[in-house]
C-alpha positions as CSV (number, residue, x, y, z in Angstrom):
1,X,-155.1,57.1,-38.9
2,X,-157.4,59.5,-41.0
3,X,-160.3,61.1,-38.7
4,X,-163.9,62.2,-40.7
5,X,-164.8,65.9,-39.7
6,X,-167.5,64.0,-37.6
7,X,-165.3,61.7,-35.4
8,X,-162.9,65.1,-34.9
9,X,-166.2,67.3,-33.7
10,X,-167.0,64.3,-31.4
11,X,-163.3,64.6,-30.1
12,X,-163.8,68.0,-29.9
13,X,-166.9,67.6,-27.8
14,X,-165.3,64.7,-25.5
15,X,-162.3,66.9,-25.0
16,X,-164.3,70.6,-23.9
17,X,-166.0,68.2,-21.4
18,X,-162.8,66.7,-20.2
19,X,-161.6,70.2,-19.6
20,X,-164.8,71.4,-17.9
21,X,-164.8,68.4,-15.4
22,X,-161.5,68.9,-14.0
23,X,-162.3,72.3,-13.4
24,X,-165.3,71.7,-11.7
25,X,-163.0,69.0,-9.9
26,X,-160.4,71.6,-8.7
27,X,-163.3,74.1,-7.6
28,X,-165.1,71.3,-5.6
29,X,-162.0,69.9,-3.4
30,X,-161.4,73.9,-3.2
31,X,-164.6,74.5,-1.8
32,X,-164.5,71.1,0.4
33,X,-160.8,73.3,1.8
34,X,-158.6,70.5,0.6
35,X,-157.0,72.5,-2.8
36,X,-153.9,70.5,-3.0
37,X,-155.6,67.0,-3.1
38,X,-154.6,65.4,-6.3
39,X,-152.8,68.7,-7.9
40,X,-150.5,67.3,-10.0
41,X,-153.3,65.0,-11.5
42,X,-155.1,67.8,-12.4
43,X,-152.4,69.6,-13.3
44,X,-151.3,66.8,-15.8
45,X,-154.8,66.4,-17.2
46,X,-155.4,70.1,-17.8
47,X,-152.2,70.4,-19.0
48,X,-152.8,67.4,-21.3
49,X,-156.4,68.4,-22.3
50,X,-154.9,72.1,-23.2
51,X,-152.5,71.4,-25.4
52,X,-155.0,68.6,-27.7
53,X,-157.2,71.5,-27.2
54,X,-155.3,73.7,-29.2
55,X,-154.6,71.4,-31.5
56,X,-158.3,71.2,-32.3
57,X,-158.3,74.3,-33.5
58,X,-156.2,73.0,-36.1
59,X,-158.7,69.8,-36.5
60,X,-156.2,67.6,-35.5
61,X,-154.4,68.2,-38.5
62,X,-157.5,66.7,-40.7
63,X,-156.8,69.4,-43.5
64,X,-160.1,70.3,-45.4
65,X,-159.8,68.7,-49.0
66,X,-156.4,67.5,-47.8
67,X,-154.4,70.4,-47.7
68,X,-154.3,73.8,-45.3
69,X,-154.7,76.4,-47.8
70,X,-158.3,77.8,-47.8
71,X,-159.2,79.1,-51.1
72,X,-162.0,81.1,-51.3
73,X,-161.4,83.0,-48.2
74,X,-157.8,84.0,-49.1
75,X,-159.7,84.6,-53.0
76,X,-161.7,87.3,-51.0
77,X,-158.6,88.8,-48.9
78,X,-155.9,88.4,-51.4
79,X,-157.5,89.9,-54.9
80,X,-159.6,92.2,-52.9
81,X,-156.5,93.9,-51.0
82,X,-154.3,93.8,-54.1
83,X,-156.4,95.8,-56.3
84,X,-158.5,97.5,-53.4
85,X,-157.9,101.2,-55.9
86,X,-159.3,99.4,-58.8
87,X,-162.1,97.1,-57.0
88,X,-163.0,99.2,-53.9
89,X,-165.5,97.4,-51.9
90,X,-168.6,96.5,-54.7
91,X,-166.7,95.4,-58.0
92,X,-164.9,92.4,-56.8
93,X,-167.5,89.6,-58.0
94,X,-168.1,92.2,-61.3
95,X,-164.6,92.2,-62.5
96,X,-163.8,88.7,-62.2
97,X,-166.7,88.1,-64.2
98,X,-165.8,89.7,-67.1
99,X,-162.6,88.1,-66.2
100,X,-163.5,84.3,-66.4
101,X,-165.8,85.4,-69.5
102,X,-162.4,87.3,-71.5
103,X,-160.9,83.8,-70.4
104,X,-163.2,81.4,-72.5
105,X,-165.7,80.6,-69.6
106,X,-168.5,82.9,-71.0
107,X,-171.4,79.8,-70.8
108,X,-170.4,79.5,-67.8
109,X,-170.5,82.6,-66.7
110,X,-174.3,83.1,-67.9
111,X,-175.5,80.1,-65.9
112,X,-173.9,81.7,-62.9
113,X,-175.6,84.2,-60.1
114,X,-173.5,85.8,-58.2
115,X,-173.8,88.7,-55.3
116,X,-174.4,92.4,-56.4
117,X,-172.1,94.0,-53.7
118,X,-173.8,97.3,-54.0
119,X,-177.2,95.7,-53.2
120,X,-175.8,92.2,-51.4
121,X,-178.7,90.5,-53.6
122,X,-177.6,87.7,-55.4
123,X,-178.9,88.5,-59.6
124,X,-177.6,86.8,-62.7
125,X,-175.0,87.7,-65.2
126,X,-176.6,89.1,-67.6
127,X,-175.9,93.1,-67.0
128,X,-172.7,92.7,-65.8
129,X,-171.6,90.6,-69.2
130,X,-173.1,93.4,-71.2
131,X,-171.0,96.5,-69.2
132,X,-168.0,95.1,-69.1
133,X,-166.3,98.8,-69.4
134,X,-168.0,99.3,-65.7
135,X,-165.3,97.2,-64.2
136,X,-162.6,97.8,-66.7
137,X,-162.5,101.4,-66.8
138,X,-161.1,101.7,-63.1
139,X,-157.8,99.6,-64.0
140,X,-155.1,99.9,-66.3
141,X,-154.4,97.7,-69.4
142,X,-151.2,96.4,-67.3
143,X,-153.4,95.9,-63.7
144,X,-156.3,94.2,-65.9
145,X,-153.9,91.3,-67.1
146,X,-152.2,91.2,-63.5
147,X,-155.8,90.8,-62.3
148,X,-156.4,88.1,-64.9
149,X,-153.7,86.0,-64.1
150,X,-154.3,86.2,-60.1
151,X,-158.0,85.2,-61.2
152,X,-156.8,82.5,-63.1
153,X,-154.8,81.5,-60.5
154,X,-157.7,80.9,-57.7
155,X,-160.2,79.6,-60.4
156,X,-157.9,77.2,-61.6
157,X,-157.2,76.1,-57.5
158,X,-161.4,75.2,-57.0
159,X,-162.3,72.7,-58.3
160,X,-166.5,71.6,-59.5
161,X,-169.0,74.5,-58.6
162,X,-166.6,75.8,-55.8
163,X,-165.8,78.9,-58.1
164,X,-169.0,79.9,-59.0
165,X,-170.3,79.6,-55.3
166,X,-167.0,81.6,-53.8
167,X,-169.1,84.5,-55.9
168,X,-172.5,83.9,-53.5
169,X,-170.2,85.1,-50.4
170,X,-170.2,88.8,-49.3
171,X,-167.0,90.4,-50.8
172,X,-164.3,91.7,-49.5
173,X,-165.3,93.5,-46.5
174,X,-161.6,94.6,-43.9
175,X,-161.4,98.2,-42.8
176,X,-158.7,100.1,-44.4
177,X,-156.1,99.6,-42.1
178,X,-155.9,95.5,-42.4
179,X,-155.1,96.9,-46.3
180,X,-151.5,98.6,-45.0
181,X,-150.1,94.7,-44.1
182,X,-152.5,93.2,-47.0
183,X,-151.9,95.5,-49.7
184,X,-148.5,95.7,-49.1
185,X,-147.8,91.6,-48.8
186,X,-150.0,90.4,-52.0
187,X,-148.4,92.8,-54.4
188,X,-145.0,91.5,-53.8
189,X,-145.6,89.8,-57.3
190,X,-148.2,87.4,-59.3
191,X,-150.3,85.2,-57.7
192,X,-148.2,81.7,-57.3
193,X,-148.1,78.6,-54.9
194,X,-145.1,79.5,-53.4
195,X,-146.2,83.4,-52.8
196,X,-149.6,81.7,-51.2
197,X,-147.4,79.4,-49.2
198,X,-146.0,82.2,-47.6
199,X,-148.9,84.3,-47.1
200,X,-150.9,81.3,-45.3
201,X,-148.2,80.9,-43.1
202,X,-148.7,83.9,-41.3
203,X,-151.4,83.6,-39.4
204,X,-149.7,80.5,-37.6
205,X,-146.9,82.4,-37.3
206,X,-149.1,85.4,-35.2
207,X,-151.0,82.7,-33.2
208,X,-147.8,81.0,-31.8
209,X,-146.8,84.5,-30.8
210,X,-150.0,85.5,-29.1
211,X,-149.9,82.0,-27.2
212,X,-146.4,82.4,-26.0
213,X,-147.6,85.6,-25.1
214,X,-150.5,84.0,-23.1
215,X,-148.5,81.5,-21.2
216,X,-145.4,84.0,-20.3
217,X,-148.0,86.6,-19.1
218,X,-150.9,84.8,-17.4
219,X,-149.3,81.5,-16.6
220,X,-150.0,78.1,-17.9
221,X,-153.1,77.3,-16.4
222,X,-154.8,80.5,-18.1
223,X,-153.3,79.1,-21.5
224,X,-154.7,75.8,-21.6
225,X,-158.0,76.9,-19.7
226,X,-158.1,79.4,-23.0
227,X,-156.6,77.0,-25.4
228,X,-159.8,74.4,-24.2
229,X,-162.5,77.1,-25.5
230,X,-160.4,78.3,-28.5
231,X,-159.6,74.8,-30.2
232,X,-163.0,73.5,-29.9
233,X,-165.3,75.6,-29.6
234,X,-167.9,75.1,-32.7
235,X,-168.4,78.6,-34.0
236,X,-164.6,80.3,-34.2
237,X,-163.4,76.0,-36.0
238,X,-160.8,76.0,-38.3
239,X,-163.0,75.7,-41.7
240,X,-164.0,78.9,-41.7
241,X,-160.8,81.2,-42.1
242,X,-158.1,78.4,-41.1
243,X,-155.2,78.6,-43.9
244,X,-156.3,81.8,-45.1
245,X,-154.7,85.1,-45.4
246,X,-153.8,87.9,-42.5
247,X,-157.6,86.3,-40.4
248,X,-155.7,86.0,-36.6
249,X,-154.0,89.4,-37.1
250,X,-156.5,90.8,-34.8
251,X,-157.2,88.6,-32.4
252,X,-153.4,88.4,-31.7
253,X,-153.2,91.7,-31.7
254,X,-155.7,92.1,-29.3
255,X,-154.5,89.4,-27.2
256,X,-151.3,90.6,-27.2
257,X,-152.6,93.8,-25.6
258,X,-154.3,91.9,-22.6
259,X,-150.9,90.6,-21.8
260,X,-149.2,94.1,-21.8
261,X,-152.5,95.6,-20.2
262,X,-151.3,92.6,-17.3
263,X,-147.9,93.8,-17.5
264,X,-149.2,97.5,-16.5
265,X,-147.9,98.4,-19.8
266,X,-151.1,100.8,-20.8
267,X,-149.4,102.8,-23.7
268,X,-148.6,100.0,-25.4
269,X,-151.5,98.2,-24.5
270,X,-153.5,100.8,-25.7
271,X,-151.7,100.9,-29.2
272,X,-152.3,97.0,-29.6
273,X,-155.8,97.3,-28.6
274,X,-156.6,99.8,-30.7
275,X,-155.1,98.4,-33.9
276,X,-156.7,95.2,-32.9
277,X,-160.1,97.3,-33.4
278,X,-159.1,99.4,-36.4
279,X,-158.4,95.7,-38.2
280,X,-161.9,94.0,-37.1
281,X,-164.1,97.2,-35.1
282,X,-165.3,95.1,-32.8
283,X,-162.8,94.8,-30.5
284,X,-163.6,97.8,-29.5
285,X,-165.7,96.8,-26.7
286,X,-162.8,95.9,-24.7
287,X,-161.9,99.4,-24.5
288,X,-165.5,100.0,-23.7
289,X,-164.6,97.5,-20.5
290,X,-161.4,99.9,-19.5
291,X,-163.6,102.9,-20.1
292,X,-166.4,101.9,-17.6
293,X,-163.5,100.5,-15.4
294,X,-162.3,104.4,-15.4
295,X,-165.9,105.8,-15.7
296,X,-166.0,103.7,-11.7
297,X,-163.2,105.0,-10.8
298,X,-163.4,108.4,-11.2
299,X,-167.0,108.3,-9.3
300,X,-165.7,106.4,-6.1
301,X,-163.1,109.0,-6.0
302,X,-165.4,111.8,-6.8
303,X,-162.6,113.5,-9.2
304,X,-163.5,114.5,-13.1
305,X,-159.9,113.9,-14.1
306,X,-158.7,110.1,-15.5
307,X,-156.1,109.0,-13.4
308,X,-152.1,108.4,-14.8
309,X,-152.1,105.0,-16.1
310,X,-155.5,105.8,-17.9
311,X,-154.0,108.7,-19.9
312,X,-151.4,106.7,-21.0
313,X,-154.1,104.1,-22.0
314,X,-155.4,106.9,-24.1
315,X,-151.9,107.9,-25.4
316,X,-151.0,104.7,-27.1
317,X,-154.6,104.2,-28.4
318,X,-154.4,108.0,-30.0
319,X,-151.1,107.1,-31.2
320,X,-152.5,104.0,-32.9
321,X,-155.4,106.2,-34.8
322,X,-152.1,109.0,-35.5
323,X,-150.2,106.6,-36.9
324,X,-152.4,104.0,-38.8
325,X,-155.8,105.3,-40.6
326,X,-153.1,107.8,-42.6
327,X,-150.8,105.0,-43.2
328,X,-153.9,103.2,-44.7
329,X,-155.3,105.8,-46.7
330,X,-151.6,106.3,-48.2
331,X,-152.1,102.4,-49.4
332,X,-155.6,102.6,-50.4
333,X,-155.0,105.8,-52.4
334,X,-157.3,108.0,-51.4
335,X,-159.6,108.8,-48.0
336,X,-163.0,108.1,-49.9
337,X,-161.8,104.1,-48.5
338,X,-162.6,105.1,-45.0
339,X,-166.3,107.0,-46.0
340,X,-166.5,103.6,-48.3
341,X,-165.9,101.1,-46.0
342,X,-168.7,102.8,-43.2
343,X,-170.8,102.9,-46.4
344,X,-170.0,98.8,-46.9
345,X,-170.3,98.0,-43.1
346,X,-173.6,99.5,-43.0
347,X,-175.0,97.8,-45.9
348,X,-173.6,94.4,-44.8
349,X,-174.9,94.8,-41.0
350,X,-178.2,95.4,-42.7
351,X,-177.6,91.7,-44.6
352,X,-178.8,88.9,-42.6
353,X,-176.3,86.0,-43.1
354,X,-177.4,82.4,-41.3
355,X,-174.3,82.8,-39.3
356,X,-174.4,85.4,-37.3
357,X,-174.2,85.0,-33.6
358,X,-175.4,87.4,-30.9
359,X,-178.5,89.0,-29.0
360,X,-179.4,90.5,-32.6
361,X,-180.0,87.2,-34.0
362,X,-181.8,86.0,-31.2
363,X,-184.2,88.9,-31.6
364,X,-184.3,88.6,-35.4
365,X,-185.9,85.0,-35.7
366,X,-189.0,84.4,-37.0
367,X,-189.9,80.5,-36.4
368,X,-192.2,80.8,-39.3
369,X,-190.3,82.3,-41.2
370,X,-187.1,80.3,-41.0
371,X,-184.0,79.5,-43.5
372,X,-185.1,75.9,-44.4
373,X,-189.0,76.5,-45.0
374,X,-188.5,79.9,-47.2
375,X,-185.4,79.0,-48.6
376,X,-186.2,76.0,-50.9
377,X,-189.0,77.7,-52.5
378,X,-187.3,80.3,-54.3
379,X,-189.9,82.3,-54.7
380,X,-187.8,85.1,-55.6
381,X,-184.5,85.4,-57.7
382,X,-182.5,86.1,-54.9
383,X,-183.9,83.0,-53.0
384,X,-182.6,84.3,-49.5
385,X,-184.5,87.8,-49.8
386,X,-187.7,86.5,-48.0
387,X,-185.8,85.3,-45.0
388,X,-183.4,88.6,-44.5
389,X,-186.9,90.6,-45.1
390,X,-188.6,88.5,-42.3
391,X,-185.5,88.9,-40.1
392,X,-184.9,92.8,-40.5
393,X,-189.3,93.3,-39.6
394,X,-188.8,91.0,-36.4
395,X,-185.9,92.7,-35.3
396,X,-187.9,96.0,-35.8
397,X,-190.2,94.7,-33.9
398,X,-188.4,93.7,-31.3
399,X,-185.9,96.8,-31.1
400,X,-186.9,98.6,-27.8
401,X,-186.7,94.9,-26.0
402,X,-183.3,94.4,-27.8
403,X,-181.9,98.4,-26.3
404,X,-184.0,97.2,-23.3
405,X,-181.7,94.3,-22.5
406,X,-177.9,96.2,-24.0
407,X,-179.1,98.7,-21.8
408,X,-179.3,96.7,-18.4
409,X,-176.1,94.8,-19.2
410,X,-174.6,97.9,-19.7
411,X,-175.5,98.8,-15.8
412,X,-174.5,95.2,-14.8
413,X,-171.1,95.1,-16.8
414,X,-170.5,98.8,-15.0
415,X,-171.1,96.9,-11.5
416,X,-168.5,94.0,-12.9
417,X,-165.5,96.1,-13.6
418,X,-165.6,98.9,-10.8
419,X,-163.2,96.5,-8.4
420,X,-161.5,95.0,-11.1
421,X,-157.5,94.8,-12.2
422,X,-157.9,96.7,-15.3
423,X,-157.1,93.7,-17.4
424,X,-160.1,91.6,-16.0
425,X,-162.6,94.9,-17.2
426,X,-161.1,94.3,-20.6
427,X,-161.7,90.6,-20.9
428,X,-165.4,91.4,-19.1
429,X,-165.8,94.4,-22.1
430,X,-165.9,91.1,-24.4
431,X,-169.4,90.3,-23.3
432,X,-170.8,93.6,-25.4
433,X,-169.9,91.9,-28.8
434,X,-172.6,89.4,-28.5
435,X,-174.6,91.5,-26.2
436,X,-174.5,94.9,-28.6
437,X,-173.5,93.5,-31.9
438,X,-174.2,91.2,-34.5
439,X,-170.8,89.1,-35.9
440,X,-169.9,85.9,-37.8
441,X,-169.6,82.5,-36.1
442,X,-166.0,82.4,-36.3
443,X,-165.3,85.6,-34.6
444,X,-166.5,84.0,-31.7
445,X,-162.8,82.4,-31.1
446,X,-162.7,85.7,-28.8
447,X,-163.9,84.6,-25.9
448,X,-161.4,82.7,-25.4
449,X,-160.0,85.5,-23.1
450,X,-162.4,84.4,-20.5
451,X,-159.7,81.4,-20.3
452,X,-157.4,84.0,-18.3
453,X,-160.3,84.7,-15.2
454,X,-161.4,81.0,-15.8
455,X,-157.7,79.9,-14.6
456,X,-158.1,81.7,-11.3
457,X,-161.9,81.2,-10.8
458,X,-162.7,77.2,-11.7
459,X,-166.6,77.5,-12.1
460,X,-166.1,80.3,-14.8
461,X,-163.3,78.0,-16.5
462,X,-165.3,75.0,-16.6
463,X,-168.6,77.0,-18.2
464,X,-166.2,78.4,-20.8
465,X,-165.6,74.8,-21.6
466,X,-168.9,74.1,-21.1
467,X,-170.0,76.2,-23.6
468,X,-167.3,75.1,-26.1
469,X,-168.9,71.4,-25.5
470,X,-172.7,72.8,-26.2
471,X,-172.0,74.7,-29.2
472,X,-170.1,71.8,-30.5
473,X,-173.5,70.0,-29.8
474,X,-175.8,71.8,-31.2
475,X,-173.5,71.8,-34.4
476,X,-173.4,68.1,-34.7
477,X,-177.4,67.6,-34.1
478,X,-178.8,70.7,-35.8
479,X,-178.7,70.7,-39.3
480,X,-180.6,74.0,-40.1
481,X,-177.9,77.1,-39.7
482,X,-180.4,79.6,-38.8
483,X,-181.9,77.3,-36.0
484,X,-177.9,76.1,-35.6
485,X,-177.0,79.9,-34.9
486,X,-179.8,81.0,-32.9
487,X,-179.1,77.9,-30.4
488,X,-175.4,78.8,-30.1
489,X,-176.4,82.9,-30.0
490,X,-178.4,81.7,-27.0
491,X,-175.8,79.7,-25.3
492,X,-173.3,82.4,-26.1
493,X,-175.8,85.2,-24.5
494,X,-176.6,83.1,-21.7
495,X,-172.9,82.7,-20.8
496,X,-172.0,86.5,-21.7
497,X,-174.9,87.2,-18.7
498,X,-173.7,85.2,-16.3
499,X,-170.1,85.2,-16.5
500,X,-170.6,89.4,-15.7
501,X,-173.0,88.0,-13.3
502,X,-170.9,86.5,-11.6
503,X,-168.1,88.6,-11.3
504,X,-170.3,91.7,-10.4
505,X,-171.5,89.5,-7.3
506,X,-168.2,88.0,-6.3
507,X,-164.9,90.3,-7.4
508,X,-162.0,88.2,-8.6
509,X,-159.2,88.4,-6.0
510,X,-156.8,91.4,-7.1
511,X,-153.2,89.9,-7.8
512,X,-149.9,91.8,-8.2
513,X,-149.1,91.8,-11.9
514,X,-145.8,89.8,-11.4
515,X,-147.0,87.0,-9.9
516,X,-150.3,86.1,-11.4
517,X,-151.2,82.3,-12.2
518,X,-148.5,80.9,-10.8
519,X,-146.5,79.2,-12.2
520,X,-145.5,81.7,-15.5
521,X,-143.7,80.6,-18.4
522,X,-141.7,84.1,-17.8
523,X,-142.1,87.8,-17.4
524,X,-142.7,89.6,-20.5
525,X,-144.2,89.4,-23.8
């Protein structure tokens, strides 16, 4: 039977509900002291409810356009890893270009806008078509026709105005280090089906490791209370970066460094974690978590040294920075990639996009200055640049209110991890990407780590999938993506706050790391 996108979002709503009511079930015959009544009906509906969960990430195996490979996201990941030395991080939408216009699309390429990546302002064709030797001089004659072809390849692969509008995204935009597996994997030969095949298999290949992972490490309850939020959640759904290229690498990589951070394992936790950050940055605010967590510590015990297991945290996440940012300057041929990509991420962070979820974009909207009243009237060539002006004044003048309110979470996350297992700071470190940052939508599959305290504490399980149900809401009745963004950057705030809340007031039950949720799928990851 063949499901519309909307029937599968209404699934996905029914189904995060279903999750958060048995929750809320098990924590009210809990708190009524009868905790076995109907347990293996719960059991059997979470169970059940976890698993179609997680295969709503995938939405229910409705493919977009019919089939799982997404091509202008791996366009974006694929070219711009493969000829990072000739393209860097400004000259992707510039070279192919002069590409499509050396390959007998020149009227259409003077219709065209496309984004300047050195400005992010979208601006015709007109100077690019007339420098082509700007692009061209950075590759060789052989590289330029291998560049060509891989063009060709993806512009032959999307179909109508789909090619022309992959060129109004924002580049190529990975630190350094995703380059050393990137790199390495696209320039095993020419673009081709069967190559592309491959490639997009790879990402399924890390999630099924980072959910056996899950369920071997934190039981089976944590994994589908997780699986709930991750598969249908609105933000982190599959038709943003599902069947693209190397997009889960770090989000099983950082996952995968909860569990050994369970397992007591803090070297190698510590490698994992870090490399999960050195692929995406913001990650880093799990190690944030650990480092109040050991900040705590050293207070109660009024010592200025970190204790054993925390130098061995900082061993393995030294070893990571050792090991990898030379490896990756060694594939992107030179160090200017690292200056370059800060250079990038700073120019991007400055670029208000309509899908950006956090405090930021809570503190960034103007009512009367929103998307769908500027927009339209193209008042300017770049018919977004009245909106991202509007947004970067509000946010000025809301700044001190916005370092205000990082600030006091800061102080209350602090309180939340000091009696903690150091794996449950980590997940509560999460809460500082929506608090302190600004991300896209579909990063947002992170929280899912709140699925491991959510198995062991019911009401924080059932607002995880609570929250999944809401956003998945407020994306089916709100048509506007700024207004659609700032709802589900509220309800994403609002659930950062009180989940640490929470915690900070009442501190999850310490556990010894073998036995955990009970019962595991095994021992080790």
């Amino acid at each position: 039977m063949f499901l519309s996108d909307n029937q599968v979002e209404t699934i996905k709503i029914v189904v995060a509900t279903g999750g958060a009511a048995v929750l809320l079930w098990g924590l009210a015959l809990r708190l009524l002291r009868r905790p076995d009544a109907h347990k293996r009906l719960r059991d059997g509906l979470l169970l059940a409810l976890g698993l179609l969960g997680g295969a709503c990430w995938w939405n229910l195996f409705v493919l977009q356009g019919g089939a799982y490979f997404h091509v202008g996201d791996t366009y974006h990941y694929y070219v711009g890893a493969k000829y990072f030395r000739e393209l860097g991080y400004t000259r992707l939408y510039r070279c192919t270009v002069i590409a499509d216009a050396e390959d007998g699309f020149l009227e259409d390429v003077r219709r065209r806008q496309v984004r300047d990546l050195e400005s992010n302002v979208l601006r015709g064709t007109r100077e690019i078509l007339a420098e082509p030797e700007k692009c061209k001089q950075h590759f060789s004659e052989e590289r330029w026709l291998g560049f060509k072809h891989d063009i060709d390849f993806f512009r032959s692969r999307a179909p109508g105005n789909q090619w022309a509008a992959i060129q109004l995204d924002h580049g190529y935009n990975p630190p350094p280090v995703w380059g050393i597996l990137g790199t390495t994997l696209a320039s095993t030969g020419p673009a081709s089906t069967s190559q592309l095949r491959v490639l997009a298999l790879l990402d399924p290949l890390l999630l099924l490791v980072m959910w056996a992972c899950v369920g071997r490490v934190f039981g089976w309850r944590a994994m589908c209370v997780a699986l709930l939020y991750w598969g249908t959640n609105y933000p982190g759904r599959f038709g943003w970066v599902g069947g693209a290229y190397l997009r889960q690498d770090w989000l099983a990589a950082m996952t995968i460094g909860l569990c050994l951070l369970r397992r007591g394992r803090m070297a190698s936790a510590g490698f994992m974690l870090t490399l999960s950050a050195l692929l995406r940055v913001f990650p880093g605010f799990i190690l944030v978590g650990i480092a109040l967590k050991a900040m705590m510590d050293m207070w109660a015990g009024r010592r200025v040294a970190l204790s054993a297991r925390y130098r061995s945290l900082a061993v393995g996440c030294i070893a990571a920075v050792v090991v990898l940012i030379p490896t990756s300057v060694v594939v992107a041929g030179s160090w200017s990639a690292w200056p370059a990509f800060v250079a990038n991420s700073r120019k991007y962070l400055n670029t208000p996009v309509t899908n950006f979820v956090g405090l930021k974009t809570v503190m960034a909207y103007n009512h009367d200055w929103r998307a769908s009243r500027v927009v339209p009237l193209g008042l300017e060539e770049d018919r977004w640049q009245l909106w991202q002006e509007a947004r970067r004044r509000q946010f000025e003048e809301r700044r001190y209110l916005f370092a205000a309110l990082v600030f006091g979470f800061v102080i209350l996350l602090a309180l939340a991890v000091r009696k903690q297992e150091d794996w449950v700071a980590a997940v509560l470190g999460v809460a500082l990407i929506p608090m302190a940052t600004e991300v896209l939508c579909y990063y947002y599959s992170v929280l899912l780590v709140y699925g491991f305290l959510g198995a062991r504490r019911e009401g924080l399980g059932a607002a995880l999938c609570a929250l999944a149900a809401v956003t998945g809401l407020i994306g089916k009745f709100v048509w506007s993506n700024d207004m659609r963004y700032l709802l589900i950057s509220v309800a994403v705030v609002g659930f950062a706050w009180a989940a640490t809340a929470s915690v900070a007031i009442w501190p999850m039950t310490r556990t010894h790391p073998s036995v955990g949720d009970q019962p595991a799928l095994g021992q080790h990851c």
